[in-house]
RODO-564111 format. One record per residue (C-alpha): residue in one letter; x, y, z. Coordinates in steps of 0.2 Angstrom, whole numbers, plus 5000, padded with zeros to 4 digits. Layout:
N
AXYZ ...
END
This chain:
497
X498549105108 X498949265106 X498749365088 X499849505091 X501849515084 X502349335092 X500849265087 X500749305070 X502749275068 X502349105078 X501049065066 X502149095049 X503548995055 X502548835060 X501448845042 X503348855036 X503548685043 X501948615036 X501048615052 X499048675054 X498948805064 X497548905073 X497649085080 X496649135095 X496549325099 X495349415110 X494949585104 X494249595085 X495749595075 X497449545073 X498849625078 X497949725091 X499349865090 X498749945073 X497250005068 X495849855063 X495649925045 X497749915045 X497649745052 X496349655042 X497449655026 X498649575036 X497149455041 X496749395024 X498649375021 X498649255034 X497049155028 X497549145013 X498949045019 X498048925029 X498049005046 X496348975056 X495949165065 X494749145080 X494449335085 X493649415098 X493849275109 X495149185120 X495349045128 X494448985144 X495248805149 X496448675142 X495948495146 X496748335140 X496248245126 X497248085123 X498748145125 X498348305115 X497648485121 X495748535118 X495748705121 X493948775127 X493548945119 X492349085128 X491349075112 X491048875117 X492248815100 X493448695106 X495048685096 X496048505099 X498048535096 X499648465099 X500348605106 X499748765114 X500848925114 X500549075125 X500849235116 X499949345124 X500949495128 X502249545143 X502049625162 X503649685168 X504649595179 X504749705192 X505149585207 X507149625210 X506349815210 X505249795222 X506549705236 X507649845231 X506249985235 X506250045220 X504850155216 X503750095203 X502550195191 X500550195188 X500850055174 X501849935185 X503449955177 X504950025186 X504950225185 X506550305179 X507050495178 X507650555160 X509450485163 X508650305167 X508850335187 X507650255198 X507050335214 X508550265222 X509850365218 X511350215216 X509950115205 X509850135186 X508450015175 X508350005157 X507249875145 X505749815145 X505149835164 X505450025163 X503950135161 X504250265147 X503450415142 X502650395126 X503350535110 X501750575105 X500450585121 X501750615134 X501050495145 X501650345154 X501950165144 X502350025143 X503049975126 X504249845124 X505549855112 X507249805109 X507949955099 X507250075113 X508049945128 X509749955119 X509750165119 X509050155136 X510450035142 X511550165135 X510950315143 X511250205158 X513050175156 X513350355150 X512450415167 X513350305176 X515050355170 X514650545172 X514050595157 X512250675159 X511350605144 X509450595142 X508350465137 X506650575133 X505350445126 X504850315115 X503750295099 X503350125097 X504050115079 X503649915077 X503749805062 X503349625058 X503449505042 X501849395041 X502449265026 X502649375010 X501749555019 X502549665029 X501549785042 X502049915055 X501950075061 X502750205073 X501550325085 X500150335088 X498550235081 X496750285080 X496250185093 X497250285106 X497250445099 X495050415102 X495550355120 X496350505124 X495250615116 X496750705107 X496250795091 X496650735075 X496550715056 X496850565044 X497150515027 X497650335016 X498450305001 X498950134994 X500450184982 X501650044977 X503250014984 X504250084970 X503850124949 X502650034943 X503149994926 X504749914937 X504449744941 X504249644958 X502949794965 X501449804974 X500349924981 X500449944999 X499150025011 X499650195021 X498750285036 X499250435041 X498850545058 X499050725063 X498650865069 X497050965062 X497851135060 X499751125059 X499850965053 X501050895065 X501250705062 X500550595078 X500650425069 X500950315054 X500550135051 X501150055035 X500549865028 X501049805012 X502349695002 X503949794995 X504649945004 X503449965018 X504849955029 X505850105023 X504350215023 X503950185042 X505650225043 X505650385036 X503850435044 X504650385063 X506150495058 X504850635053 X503850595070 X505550595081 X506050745072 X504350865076 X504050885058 X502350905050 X501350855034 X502151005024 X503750945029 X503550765021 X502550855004 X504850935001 X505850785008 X507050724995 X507150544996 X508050424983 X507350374967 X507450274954 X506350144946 X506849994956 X506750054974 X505550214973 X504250334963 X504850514957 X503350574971 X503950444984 X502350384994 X502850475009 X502850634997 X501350584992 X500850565011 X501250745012 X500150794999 X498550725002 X498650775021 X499150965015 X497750955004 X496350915017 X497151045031 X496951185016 X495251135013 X495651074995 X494850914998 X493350855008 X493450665013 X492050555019 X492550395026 X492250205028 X491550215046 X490350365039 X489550225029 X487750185033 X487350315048 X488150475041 X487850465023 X486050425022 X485550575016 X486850605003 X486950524985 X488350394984 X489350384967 X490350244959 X491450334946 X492450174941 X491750094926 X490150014922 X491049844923 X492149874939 X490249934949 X489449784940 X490849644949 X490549754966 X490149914973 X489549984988 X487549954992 X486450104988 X487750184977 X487750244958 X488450224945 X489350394935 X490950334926 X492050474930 X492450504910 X490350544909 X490650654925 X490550814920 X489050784906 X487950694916 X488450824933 X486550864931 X485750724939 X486650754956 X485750854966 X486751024972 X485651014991 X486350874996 X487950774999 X488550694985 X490050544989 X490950484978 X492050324977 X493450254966 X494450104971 X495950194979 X495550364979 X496050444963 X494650434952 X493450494964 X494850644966 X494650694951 X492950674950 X492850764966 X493850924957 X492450914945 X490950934955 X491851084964 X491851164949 X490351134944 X489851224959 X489251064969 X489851114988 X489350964998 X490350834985 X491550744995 X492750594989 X493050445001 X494650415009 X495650265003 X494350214990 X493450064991 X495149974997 X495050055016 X493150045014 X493049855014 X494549815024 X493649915039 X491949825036 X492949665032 X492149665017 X492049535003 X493349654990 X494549625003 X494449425007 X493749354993 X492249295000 X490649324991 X489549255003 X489749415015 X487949485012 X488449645021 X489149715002 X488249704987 X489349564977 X489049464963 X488249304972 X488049204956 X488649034958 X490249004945 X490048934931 X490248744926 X491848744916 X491748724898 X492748594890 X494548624888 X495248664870 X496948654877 X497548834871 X498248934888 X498749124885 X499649204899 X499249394904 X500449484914 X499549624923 X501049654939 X501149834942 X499449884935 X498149944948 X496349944947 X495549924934 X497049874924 X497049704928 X495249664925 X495149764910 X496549704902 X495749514907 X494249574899 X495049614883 X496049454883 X494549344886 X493249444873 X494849374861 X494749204866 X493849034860 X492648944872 X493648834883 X495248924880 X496148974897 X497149124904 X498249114914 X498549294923 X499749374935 X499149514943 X500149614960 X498649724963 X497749644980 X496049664976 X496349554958 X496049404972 X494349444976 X493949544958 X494449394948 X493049254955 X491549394954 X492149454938 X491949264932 X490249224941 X489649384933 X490249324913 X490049134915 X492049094915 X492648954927 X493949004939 X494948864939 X496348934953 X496849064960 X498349074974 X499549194981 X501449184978 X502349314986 X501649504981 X501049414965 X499349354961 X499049194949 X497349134943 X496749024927 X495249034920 X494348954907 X493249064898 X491349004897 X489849014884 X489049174881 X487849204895 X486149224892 
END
């Protein structure tokens, strides 16, 4: 009970030991302390590896049930367990405090002055019962961590020896390994940034943890917050499978440091092949958000879709066969290699929108229109990627049955019988549409019952794969994840008619 860092870490380690586990956590998400399009990768992750996710509920009673626990759920499920675990979050134990006549703050926790002194004057506290100021809003916390307790308990004994040292805030710079994904994030989220009402701006980009054409890589899903004019950075949230965890890293270090997006666009950070990109993905970071604060890119973005983009023209620029496996409902299709001849059907009143799967494409399209003299076009933030994972979309989970987005519903097709030729198809490091393009060409190749068996890194092959066989009539035989890498055989079908 509880879907946050101990829940989720609670959850791996008892799939690791072969037991069925459920996850109960009562907002919509899990891991409450990122933002729900962050999370819901993590989500799928976790699903994919047998976790039962109950959201947006919590638990009402626990009543016996022959010697086991039936746990009673507001939304009326009842979930029957051996065991129940409690992870839902920390107060601050405050009670030694309170006899002492300590003062305490408007969180609860025990207030402290900058050298970790508490209103009386003998008294120092440190941990997790101390209220902080948070780095980035400047206002009271409570967070929790053990690397921020250990400098505080060392301020404490500096102070207490004589030697006036200051402890001035905390960040929240968190990380958490959920099986073979890692997410985290340093900051501010969204969520609070809204709640606050503090200004900002935002940008995503799913670059892979290092060279792609170096093995053992995948693309990993970055958010970005800062200021609207000089581009300070508020927060960062990374999620992905290789490298995540330097990248929050250097984006806390940036945050701690006051830097802003300009500064991340000339950071010098170590590369080669196995461990990063020539324009590292925090560079890359950099460049998108200095693009959007000097007006060299409009963004639209997921949570624009249906309200604010009724009355603009929606455009897939992938290729015909990527919009025929999925695409957003009421968008067209305008390959972005046919861009720039077929500009003409647009219409130059009105917004025009225009998607890819991460964001490149539809860049690049984007660059087109402008110069085309089309002043409305926009590109969407993310690409398709964020778009699904903040409606929880079917691109993201591999569900078909969502009717929300406009997926292939055909039923698979009955397997042809097998002529016991396999070809395997190694598509790691390719991003979409690599991998379904290079399936494509390697079935179209193939005899009827033949099988491929394909590896593929890119995330969204899990959910690509299955549509692109219901829309062709090849059997999906299996698909599973191991590690960053994703395997599927299929059997290629009769000609479909």
């Amino acid at each position: 009970i509880g879907g946050g860092y101990i829940g989720v870490e609670m959850a791996e380690n008892l799939r690791a030991r072969g037991l069925e586990v459920d996850v109960v956590e009562m907002v919509d998400q899990v891991m409450p302390p990122l933002d729900p399009e962050m999370a819901y990768d993590l989500q799928t992750h976790m699903e994919r590896h047998g976790v039962r996710i109950h959201l947006g509920t919590a638990a009402a009673a626990f009543q016996d049930n022959a010697g086991r626990v039936a746990v009673e759920l507001k939304n009326t499920e009842v979930v029957v367990a051996d065991l129940a675990i409690l992870s839902v979050g920390v107060r601050p134990e405050t009670a030694l405090a309170k006899a002492a006549g300590v003062e305490l703050g408007a969180r609860g926790g025990i207030r402290t002055d900058l050298h970790m002194q508490t209103s009386d004057p003998d008294i120092y506290a440190a941990g997790d019962a101390v209220e902080v100021v948070d780095t980035v809003t400047g206002e009271p916390a409570l967070i929790p961590l053990a690397g921020p307790a250990n400098r505080q308990a060392r301020v404490a004994a500096e102070n207490i020896c004589g030697r006036k040292t200051v402890y001035a805030s905390t960040q929240g710079t968190a990380i958490v390994k959920v099986f073979d994904m890692t997410g985290g994030g340093t900051g501010a989220s969204e969520k609070m940034l809204k709640k606050l009402n503090k200004p900002y701006r935002k940008i995503y980009l799913h670059p892979s943890g290092h060279a792609g054409y170096y093995p053992g890589t995948a693309p990993m899903h970055i958010k970005l917050l800062f200021e609207p004019t000089k581009g300070k950075i508020l927060g960062a949230q990374v999620v992905g499978f290789d490298g995540v965890d330097k990248r929050i890293d250097v984006f806390a270090t940036a945050l701690r440091a006051g830097l802003t997006i300009h500064d991340l666009e000339n950071l010098e950070l170590a590369y080669a092949p196995p461990f990063g990109s020539a324009k590292d993905p925090v560079n890359m970071a950099g460049f998108i958000a200095a693009n959007l604060v000097k007006g060299d890119v409009v963004f639209w973005y997921a949570e624009d879709y249906p309200q604010k983009t009724e009355g603009g023209v929606i455009v897939d620029v992938r290729g015909r066969s990527e919009y025929e496996v999925w695409h957003i409902p009421g968008a067209i299709n305008i390959p972005l290699h046919t861009l720039r001849k077929r500009a003409g059907e647009l219409p130059k009143d009105r917004p025009v929108l225009l998607y890819c799967r991460v964001g490149f494409r539809s860049y690049l399209g984007y660059r087109i229109l402008r110069q085309l003299g089309y002043e409305q076009a926009a590109t969407l933030a993310g690409g398709s990627l964020t778009f699904c994972s903040h409606h929880k979309g079917s691109l993201c989970t591999g569900k078909p049955d969502i009717p929300f987005l406009a997926y292939a519903e055909e039923k698979m097709a009955e397997p042809a019988a097998p002529s016991g030729n396999t070809v395997t198809l190694d598509c790691c490091g390719l991003q979409c549409p690599g991998p379904i393009m290079k399936l494509k060409t390697l079935v179209e190749r193939m005899a009827i019952g033949d099988e491929a068996l394909v590896y593929a890194s890119d995330p969204g092959f899990f959910a690509d794969a299955p549509a692109w066989c219901r829309r062709n009539g090849h059997a999906l035989l299996e698909i599973k994840q191991d590690g960053a890498r994703i395997e599927a055989r299929i059997r290629k079908g009769a000609p479909m008619t």
